[in-house]
The first five atom37 places (N, CA, C, CB, O) and aatype in JSON, in Angstrom:
{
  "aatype": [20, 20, 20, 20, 20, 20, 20, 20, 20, 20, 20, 20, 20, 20, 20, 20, 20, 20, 20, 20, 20, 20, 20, 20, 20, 20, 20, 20, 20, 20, 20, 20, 20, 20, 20, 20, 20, 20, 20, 20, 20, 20, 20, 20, 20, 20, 20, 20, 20, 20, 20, 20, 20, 20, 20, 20, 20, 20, 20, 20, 20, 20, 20, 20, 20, 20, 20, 20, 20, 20, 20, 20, 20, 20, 20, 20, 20, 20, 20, 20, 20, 20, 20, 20, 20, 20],
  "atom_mask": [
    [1, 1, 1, 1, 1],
    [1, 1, 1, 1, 1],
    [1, 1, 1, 1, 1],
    [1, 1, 1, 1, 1],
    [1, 1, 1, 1, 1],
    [1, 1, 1, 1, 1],
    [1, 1, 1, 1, 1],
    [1, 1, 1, 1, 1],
    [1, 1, 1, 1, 1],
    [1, 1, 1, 1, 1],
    [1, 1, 1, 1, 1],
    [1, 1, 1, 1, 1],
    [1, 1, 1, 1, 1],
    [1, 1, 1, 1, 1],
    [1, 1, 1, 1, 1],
    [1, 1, 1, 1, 1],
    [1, 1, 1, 1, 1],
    [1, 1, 1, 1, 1],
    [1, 1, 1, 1, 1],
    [1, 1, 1, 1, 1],
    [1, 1, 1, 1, 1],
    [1, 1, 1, 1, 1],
    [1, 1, 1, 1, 1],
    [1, 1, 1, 1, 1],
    [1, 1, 1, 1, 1],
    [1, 1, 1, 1, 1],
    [1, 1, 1, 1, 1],
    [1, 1, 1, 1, 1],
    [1, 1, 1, 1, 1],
    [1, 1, 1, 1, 1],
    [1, 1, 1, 1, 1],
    [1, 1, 1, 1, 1],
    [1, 1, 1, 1, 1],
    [1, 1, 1, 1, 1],
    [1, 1, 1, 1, 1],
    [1, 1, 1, 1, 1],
    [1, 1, 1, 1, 1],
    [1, 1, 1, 1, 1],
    [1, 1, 1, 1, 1],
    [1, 1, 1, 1, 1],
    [1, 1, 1, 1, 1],
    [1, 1, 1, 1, 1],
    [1, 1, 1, 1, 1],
    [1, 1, 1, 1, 1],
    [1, 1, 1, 1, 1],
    [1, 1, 1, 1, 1],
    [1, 1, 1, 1, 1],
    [1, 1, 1, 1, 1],
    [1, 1, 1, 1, 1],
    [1, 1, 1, 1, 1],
    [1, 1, 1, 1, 1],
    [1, 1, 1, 1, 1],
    [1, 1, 1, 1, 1],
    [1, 1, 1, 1, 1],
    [1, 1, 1, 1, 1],
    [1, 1, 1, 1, 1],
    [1, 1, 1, 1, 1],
    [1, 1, 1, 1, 1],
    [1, 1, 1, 1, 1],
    [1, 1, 1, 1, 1],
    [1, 1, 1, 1, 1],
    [1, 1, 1, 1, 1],
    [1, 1, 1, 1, 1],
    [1, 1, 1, 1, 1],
    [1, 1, 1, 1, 1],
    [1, 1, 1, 1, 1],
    [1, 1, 1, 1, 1],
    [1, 1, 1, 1, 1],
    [1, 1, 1, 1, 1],
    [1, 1, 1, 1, 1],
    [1, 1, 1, 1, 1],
    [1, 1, 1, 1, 1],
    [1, 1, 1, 1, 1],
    [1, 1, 1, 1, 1],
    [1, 1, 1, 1, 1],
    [1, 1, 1, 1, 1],
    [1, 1, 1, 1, 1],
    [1, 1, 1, 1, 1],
    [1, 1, 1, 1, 1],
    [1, 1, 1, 1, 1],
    [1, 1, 1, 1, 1],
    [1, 1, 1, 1, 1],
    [1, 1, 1, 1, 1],
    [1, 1, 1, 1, 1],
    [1, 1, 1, 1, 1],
    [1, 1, 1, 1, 1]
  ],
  "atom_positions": [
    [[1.01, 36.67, -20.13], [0.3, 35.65, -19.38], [0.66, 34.27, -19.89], [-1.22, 35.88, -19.45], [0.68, 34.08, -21.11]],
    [[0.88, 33.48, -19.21], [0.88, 31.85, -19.45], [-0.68, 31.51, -19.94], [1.31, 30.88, -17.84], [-1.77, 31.86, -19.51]],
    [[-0.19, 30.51, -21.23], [-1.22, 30.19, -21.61], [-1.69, 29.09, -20.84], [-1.17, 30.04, -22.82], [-0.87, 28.27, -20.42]],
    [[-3.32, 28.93, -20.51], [-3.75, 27.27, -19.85], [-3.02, 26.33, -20.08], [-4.98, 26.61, -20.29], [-2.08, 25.78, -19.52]],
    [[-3.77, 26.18, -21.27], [-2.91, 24.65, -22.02], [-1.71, 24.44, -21.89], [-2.85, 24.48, -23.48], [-1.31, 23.49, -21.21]],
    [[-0.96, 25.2, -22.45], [0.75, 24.83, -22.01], [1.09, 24.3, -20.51], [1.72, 26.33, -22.11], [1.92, 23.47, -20.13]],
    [[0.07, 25.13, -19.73], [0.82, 24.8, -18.13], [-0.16, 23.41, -18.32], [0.45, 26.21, -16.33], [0.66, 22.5, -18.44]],
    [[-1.29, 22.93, -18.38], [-2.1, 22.11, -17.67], [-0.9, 20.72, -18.66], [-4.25, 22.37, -17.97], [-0.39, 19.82, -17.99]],
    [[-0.65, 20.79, -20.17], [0.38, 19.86, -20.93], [1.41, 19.58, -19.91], [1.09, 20.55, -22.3], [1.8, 18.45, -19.63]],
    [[1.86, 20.7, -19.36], [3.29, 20.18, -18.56], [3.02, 19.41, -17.46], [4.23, 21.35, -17.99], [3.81, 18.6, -16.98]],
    [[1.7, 19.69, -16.96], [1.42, 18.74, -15.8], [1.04, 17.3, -16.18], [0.27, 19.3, -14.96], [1.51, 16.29, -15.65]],
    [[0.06, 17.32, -17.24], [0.14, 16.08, -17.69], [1.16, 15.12, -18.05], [-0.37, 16.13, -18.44], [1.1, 13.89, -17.96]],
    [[2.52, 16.16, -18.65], [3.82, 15.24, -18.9], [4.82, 15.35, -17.48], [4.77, 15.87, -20.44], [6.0, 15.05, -17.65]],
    [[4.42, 15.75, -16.17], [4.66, 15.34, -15.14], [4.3, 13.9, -14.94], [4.17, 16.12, -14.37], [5.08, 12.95, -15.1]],
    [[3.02, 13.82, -14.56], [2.48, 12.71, -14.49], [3.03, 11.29, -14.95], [1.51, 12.97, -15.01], [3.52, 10.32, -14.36]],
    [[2.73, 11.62, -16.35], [3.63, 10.86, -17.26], [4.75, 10.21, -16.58], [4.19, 11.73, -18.3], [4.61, 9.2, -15.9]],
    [[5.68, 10.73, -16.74], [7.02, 10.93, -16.13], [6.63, 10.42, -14.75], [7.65, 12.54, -16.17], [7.33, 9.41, -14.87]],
    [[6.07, 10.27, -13.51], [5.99, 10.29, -12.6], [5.64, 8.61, -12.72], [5.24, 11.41, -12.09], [6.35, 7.77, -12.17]],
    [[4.69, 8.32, -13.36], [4.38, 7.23, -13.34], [5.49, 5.85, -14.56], [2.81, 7.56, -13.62], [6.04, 4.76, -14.38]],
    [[5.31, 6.72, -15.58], [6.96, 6.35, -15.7], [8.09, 5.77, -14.33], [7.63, 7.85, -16.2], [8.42, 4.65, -13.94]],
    [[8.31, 6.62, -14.06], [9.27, 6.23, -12.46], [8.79, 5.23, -11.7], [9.32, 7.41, -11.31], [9.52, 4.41, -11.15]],
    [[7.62, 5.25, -11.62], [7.26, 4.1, -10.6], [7.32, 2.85, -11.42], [5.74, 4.26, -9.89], [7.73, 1.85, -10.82]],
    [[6.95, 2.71, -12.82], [6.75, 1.37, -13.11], [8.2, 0.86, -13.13], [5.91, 1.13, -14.45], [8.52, -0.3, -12.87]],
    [[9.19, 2.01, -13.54], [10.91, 1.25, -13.29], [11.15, 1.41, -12.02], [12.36, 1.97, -14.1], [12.34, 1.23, -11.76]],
    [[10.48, 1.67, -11.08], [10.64, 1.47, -9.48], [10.76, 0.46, -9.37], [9.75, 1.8, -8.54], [11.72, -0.14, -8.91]],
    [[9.32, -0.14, -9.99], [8.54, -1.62, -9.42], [10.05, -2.65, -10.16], [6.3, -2.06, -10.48], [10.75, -3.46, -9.56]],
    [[10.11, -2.29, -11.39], [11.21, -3.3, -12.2], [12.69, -3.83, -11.28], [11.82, -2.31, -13.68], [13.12, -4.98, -11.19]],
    [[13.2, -2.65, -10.73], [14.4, -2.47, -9.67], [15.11, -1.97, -10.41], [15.1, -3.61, -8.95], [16.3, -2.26, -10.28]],
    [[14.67, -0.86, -11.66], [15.81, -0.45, -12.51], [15.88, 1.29, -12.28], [15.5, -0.98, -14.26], [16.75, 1.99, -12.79]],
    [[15.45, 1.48, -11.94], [14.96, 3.22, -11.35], [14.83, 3.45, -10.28], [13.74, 3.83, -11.67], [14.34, 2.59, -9.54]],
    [[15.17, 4.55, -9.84], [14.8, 4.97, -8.7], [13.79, 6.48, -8.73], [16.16, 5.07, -7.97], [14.2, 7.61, -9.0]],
    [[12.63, 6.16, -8.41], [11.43, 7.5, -8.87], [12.18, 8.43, -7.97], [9.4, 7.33, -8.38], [12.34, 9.44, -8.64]],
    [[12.84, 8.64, -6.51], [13.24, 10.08, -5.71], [14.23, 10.47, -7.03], [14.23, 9.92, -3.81], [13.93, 11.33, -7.86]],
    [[15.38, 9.73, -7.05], [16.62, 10.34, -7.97], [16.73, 10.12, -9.75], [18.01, 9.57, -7.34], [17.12, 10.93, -10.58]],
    [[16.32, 8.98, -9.89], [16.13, 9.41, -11.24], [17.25, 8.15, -12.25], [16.65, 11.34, -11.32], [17.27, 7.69, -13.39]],
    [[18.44, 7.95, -10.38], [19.23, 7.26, -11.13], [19.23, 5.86, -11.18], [20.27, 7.6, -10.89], [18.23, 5.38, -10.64]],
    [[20.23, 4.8, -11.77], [19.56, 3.28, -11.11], [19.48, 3.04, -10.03], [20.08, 2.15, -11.34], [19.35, 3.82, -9.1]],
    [[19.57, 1.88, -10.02], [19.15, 1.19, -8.37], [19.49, -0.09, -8.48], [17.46, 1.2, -7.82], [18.97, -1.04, -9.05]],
    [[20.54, 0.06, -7.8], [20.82, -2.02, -8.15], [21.24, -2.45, -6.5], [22.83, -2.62, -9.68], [22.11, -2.1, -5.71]],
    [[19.79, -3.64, -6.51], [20.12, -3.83, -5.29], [21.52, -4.49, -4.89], [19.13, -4.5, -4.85], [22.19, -4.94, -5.81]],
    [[21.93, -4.58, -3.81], [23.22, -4.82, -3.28], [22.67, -6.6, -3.02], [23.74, -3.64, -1.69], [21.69, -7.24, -2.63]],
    [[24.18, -6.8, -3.6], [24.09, -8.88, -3.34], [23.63, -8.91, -1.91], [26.01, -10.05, -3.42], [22.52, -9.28, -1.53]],
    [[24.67, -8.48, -1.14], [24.62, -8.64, 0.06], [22.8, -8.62, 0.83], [25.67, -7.49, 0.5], [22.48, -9.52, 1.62]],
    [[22.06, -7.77, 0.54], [20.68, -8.01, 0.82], [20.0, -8.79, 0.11], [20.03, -7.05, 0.84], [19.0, -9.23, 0.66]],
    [[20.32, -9.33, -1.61], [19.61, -10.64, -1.71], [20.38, -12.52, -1.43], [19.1, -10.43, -3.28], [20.09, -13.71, -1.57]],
    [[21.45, -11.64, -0.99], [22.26, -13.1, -0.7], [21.7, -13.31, 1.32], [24.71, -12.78, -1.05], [21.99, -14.37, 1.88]],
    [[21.15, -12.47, 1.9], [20.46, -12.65, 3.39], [19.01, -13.08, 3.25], [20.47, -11.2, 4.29], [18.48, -13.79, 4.11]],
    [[18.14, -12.51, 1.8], [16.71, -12.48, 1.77], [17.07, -13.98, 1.52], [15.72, -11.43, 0.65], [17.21, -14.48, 2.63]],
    [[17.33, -15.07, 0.39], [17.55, -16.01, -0.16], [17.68, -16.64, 1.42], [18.67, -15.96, -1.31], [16.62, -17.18, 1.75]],
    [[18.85, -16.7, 2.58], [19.28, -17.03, 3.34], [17.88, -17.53, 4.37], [20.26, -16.07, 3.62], [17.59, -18.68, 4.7]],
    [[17.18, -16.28, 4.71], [16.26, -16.1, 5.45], [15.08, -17.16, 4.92], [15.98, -14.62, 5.46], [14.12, -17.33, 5.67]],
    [[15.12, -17.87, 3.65], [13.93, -18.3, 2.71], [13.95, -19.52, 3.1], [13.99, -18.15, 1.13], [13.02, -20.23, 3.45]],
    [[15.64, -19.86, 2.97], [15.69, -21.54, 3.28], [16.21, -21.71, 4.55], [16.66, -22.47, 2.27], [16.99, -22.64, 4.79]],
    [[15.79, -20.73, 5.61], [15.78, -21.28, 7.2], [14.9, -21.51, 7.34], [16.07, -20.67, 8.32], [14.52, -22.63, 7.65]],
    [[13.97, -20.19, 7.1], [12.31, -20.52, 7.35], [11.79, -21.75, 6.46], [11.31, -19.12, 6.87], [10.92, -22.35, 7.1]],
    [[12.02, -22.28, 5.31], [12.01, -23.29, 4.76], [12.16, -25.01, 5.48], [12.91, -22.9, 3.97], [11.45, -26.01, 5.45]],
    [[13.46, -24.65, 6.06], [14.14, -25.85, 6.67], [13.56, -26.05, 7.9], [15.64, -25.73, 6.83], [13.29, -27.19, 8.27]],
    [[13.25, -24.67, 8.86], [12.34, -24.79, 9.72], [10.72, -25.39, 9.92], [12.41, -23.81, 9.9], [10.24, -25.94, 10.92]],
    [[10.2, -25.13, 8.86], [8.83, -25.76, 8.22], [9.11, -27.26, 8.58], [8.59, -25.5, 6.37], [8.56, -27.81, 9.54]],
    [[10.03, -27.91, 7.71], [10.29, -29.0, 7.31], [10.39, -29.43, 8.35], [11.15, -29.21, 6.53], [9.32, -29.82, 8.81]],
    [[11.83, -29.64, 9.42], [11.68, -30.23, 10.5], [10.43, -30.31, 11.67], [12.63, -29.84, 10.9], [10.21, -31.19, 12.5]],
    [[9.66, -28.92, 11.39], [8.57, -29.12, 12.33], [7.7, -29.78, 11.73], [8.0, -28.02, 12.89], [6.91, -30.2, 12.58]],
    [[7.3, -30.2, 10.4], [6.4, -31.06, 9.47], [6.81, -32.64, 10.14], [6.85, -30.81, 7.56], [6.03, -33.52, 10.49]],
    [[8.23, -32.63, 10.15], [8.73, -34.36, 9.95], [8.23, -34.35, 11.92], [11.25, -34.82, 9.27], [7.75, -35.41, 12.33]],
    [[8.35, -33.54, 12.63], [8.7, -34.04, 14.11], [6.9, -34.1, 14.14], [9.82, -32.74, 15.47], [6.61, -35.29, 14.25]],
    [[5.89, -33.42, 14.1], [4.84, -33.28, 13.86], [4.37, -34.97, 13.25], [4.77, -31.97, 12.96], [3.5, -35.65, 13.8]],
    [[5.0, -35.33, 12.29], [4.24, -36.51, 11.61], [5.28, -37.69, 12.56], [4.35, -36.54, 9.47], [4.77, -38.81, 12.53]],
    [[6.31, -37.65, 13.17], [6.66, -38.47, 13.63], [5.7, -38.94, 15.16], [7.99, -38.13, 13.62], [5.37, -40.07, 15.5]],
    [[5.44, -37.71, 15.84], [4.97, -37.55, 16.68], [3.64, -38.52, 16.58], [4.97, -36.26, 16.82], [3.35, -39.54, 17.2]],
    [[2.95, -37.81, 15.58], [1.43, -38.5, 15.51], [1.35, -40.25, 15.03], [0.5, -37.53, 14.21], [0.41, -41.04, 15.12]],
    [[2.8, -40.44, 14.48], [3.2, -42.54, 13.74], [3.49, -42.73, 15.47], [5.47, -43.1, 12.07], [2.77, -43.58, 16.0]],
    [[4.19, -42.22, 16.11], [4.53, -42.95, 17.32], [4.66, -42.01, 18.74], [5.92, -43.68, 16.99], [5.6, -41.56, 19.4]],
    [[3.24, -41.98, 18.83], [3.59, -40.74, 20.1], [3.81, -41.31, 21.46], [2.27, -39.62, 20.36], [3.84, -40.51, 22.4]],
    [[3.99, -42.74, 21.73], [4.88, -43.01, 22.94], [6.16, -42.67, 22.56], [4.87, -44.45, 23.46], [6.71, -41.95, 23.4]],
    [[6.72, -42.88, 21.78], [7.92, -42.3, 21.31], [8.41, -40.92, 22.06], [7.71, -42.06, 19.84], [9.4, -40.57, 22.7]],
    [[7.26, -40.39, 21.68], [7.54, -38.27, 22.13], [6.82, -37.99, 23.12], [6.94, -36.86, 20.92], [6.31, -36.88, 23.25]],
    [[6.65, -38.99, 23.99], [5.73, -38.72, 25.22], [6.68, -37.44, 25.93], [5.51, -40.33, 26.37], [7.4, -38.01, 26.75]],
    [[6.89, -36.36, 25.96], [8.03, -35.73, 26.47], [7.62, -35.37, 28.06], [8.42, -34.4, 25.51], [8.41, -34.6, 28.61]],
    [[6.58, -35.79, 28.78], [6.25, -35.47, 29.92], [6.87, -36.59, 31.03], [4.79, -35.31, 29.86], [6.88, -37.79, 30.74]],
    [[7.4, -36.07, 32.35], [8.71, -37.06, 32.94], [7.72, -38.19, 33.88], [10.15, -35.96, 34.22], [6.56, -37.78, 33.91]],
    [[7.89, -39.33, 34.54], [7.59, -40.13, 34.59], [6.53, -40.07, 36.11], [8.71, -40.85, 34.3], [5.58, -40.76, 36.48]],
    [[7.14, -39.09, 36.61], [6.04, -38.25, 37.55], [5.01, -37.75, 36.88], [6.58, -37.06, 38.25], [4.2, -38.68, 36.95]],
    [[4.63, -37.1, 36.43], [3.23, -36.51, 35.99], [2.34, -37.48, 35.15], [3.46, -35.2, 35.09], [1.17, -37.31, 34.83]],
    [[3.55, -39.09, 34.72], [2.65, -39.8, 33.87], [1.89, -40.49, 35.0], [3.36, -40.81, 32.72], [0.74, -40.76, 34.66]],
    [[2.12, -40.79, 35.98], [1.92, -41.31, 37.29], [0.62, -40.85, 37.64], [2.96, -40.9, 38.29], [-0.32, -41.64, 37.66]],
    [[0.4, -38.84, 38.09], [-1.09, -38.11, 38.25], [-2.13, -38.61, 37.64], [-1.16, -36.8, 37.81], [-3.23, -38.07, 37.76]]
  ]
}
């Protein structure tokens, strides 16, 4: 017969091990399915980076057209000379 303890130890050093894996999951140095590294590919942090300073640059210009708008909004009246008329 298998003793308790021995089996319930091995589960505990599952665990272990299991959670082990995840915290080098979280790091990007492990991979908990395989066991082996994991190095992300440039190519997906050279697009994430990419994606940061559009949405970035996008902010910005809608910040500056936004504050230009409100210093001089005859300026951005963008409605045509008919409807200013109604």
């Amino acid at each position: 017969m298998n003793n308790p303890v021995s089996i319930q130890r091995s589960v505990v050093s599952g665990q272990r091990s299991v959670v082990s894996g995840q915290w080098s999951a979280v790091s990007g140095q492990r991979s908990v399915v395989s066991g082996q590294l994991m190095l992300f590919k440039s190519t997906d942090l050279v697009a994430w980076h990419r994606l940061e300073a559009c949405d970035v640059r996008h902010k910005l210009i809608r910040d500056t057209l936004i504050a230009e708008c409100l210093h001089n909004p005859h300026e951005w009246d963008l409605r045509d000379s008919q409807s200013r008329e109604l």
